[in-house]
C-alpha atoms as one frame of an Amber mdcrd trajectory, in Angstrom:
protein
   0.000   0.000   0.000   1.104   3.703  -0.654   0.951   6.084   1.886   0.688
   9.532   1.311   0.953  10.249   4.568   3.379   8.837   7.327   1.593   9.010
  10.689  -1.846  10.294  11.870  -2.237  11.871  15.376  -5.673  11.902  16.621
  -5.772  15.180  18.968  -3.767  18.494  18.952  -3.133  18.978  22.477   0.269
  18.677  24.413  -0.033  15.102  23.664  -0.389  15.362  20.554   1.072  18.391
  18.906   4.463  16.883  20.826   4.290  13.703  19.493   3.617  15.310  15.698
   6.443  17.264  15.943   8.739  14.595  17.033   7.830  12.449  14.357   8.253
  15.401  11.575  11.034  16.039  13.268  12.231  12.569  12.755  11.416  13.043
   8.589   7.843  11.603   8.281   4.304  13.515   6.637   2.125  13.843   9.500
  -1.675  14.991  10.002  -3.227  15.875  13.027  -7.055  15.765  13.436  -8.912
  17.842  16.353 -12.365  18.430  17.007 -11.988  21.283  18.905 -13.539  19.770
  22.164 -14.434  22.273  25.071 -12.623  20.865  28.349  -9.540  19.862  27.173
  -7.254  19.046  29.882  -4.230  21.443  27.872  -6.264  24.609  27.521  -5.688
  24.890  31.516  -2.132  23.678  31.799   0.699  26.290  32.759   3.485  23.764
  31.392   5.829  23.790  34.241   7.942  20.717  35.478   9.145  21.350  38.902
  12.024  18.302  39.679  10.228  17.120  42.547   6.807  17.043  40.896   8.037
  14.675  38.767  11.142  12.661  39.709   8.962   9.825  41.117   8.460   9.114
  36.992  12.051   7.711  37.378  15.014   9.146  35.535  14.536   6.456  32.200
  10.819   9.000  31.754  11.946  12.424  32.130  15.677  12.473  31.170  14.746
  11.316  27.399  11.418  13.845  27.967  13.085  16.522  28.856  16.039  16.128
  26.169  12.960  15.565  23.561  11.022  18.699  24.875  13.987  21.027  24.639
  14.769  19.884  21.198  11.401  20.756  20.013  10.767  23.820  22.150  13.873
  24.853  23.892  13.292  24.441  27.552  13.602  27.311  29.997  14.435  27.522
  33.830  12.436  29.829  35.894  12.742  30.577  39.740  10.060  30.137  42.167
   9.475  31.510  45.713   8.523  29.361  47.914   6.199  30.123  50.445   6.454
  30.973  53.199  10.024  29.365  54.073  11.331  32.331  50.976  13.462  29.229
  49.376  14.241  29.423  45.913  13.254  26.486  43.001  14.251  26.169  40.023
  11.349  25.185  37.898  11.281  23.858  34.038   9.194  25.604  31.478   7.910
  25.835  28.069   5.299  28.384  27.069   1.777  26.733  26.802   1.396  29.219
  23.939   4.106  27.491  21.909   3.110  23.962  22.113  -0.603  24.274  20.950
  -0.661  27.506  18.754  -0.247  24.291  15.827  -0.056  26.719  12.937   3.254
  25.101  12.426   1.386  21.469  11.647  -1.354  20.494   9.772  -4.040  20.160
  11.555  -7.730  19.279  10.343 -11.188  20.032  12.057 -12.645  16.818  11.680
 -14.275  13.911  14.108 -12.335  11.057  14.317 -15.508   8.591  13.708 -13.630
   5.099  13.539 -10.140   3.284  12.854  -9.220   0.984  11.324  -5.837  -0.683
  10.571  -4.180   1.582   8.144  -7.085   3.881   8.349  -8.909   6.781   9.986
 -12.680   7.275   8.922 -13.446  11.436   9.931 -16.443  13.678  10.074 -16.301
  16.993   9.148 -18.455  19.340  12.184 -21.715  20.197  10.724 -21.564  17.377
   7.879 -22.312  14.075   7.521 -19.496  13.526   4.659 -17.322  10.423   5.732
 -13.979  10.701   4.306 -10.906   8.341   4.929  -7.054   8.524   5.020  -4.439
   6.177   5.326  -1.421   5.900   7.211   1.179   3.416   8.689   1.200   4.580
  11.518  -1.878   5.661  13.913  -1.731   8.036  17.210  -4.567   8.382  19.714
  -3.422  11.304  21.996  -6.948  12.599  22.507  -6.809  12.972  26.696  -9.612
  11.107  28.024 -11.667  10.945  24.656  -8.634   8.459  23.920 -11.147   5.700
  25.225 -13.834   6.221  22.558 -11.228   5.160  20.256  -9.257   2.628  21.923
  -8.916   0.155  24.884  -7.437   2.242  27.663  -7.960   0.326  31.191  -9.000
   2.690  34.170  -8.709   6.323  32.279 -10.891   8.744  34.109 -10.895  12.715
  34.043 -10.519  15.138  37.136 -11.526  18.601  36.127  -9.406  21.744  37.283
  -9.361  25.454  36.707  -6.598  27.850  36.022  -6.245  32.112  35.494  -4.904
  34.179  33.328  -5.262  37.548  33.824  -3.677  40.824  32.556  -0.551  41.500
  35.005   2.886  42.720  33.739   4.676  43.367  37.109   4.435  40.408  39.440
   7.010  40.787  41.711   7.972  37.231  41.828   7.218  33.602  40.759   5.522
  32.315  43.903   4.805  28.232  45.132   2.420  27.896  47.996   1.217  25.349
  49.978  -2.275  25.493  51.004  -3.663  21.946  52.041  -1.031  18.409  52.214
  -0.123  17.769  48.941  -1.535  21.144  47.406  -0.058  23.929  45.960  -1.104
  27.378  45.027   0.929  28.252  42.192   1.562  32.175  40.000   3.913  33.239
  38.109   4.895  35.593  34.731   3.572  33.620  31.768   3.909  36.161  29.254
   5.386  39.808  29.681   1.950  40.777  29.782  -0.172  38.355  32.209   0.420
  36.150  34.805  -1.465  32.269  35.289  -2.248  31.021  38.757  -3.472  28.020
  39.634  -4.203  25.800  43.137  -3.582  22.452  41.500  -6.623  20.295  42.411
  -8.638  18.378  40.013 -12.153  16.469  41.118 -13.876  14.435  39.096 -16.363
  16.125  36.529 -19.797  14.808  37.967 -18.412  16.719  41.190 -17.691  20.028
  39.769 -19.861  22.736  40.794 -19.745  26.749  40.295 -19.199  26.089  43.886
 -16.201  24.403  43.392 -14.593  27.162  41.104 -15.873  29.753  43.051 -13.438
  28.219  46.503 -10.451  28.019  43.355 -11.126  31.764  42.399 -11.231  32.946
  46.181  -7.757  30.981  47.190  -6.411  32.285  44.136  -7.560  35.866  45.040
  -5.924  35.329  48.683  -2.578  34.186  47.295  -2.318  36.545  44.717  -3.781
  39.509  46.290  -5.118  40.424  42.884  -8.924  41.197  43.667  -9.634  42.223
  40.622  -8.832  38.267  39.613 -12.631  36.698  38.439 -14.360  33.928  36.808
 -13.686  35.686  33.462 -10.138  35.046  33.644 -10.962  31.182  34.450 -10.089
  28.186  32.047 -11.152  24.456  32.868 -10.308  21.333  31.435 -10.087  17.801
  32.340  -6.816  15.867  32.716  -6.754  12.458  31.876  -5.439   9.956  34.702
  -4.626   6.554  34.532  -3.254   4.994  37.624  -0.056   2.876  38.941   1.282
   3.648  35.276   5.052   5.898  35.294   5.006   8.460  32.872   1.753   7.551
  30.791  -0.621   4.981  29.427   1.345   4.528  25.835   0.554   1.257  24.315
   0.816  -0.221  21.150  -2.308  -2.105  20.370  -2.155  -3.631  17.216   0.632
  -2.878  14.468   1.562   0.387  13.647  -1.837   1.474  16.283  -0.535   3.269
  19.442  -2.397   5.100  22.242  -0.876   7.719  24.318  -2.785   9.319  27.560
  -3.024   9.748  31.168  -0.217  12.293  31.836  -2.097  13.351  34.942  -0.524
  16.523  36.692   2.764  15.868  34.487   1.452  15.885  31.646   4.337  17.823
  29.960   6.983  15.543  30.866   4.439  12.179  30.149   4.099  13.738  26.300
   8.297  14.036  25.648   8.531  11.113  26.800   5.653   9.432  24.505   6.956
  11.385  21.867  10.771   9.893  21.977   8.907   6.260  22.631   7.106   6.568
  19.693   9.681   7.862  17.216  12.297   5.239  18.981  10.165   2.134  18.315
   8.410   2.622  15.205  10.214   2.557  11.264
């Protein structure tokens, strides 16, 4: 069979707009196909990867993640306050801006509707044209939608909220703990706003406009920003899969590979899919 294209990647999240570039990177054609889905679990993300957020991933996940990542986007080092002991942290970074602005890939607005092997079936939003393309090799990197197309034992989502708001003065990067095991974290995404975010994620049949409201007021405390409101807010839902280091990445039938489940490093789980990927397939 002739290919025109290389590799498909089913979603254009960090997942996926990580593992597309890898494999371009590595020579092939590749097409990414995104719905556009409200929720998604990147929209939210501020992209940082603290060293002790995720060392328990072991040093075989991020060392080849983060040497992937910095090839791609060129990793930067920013320092954090933490509070209220005033030690410093050095904390990894790449823009959120810069992994999923995909104008750099090609990227189509069509519903992945089935797979086969060798083949994606797609519907276009607001059509009911089926069309069909080929390739030899097949991502699913679609966060928790991954399941509708694949097998993908024990994924669930936990929904979380982050804030962006205009800000081009913060005085420092700041870490926080407000609860065991919870952090409040701000600091200067671009030279012109700031994202802060507490970190929790519940699962989506629990959230409640109560529930963002208690994020927005902690946020508010921590930031002392009281101008900070629900209009600044972004939610999406992270995919989880537990007992699993790095990710769920499977390959489940030749040349058919699923990668999800990144949880709070999701950053780091999507390098290291991406240099797993491009490692073990021709």
């Amino acid at each position: 069979m002739n290919f025109e294209i290389d590799a498909i990647v089913v979603g254009a999240g960090i997942f996926g707009s990580t593992i597309a570039r890898a494999l371009r990177a590595d020579g092939r054609k590749v097409t990414v196909f995104d719905d556009r889905r409200p929720l998604n679990g990147s929209a939210p993300s501020g992209c940082l990867m603290k060293p002790s957020w995720f060392s328990s991933l072991g040093e075989g996940v991020y060392t080849p993640s983060l040497e992937m990542l910095d090839s791609l986007y060129g990793v930067k080092d920013i320092e954090f306050t933490i509070r209220p002991s005033g030690l410093k942290a050095k904390v990894h970074w790449v823009p959120n801006e810069v992994i999923t602005n995909t104008s750099d890939l090609t990227v189509l607005n069509e519903k992945v509707d089935s797979i086969e092997l060798g083949r994606v079936t797609t519907i276009v939003p607001g059509s009911s044209t089926a069309k069909e393309y080929e390739a030899p090799l097949i991502v699913i990197a679609a966060g928790v939608w991954s399941r509708e197309l694949a097998t993908v034992p024990e994924l669930i989502g936990k929904q979380g909220i982050s804030f962006r708001l205009p800000h081009s003065h913060l005085s420092e990067n700041t870490i926080q703990g407000w609860a065991p095991y919870k952090q409040a974290v701000v600091f200067q995404e671009t030279s012109s706003s700031i994202w802060a975010g507490d970190g929790t994620a519940i699962k989506p049949e629990n959230w409640t406009e109560a529930r963002a409201d208690k994020s927005l007021d902690r946020m508010k405390k921590v930031t002392s920003f009281t101008s900070m409101s629900m209009r600044h807010a972004t939610c999406g839902i992270r995919p989880y899969v537990p007992k699993v280091k790095g990710c769920f990445l499977e390959e489940q039938a030749n040349g058919f590979w699923v990668a999800t489940g990144g949880a709070k490093n999701g950053l780091v789980a999507a390098g290291w899919a991406a240099h797993e990927i491009v490692r073990k397939t021709p």
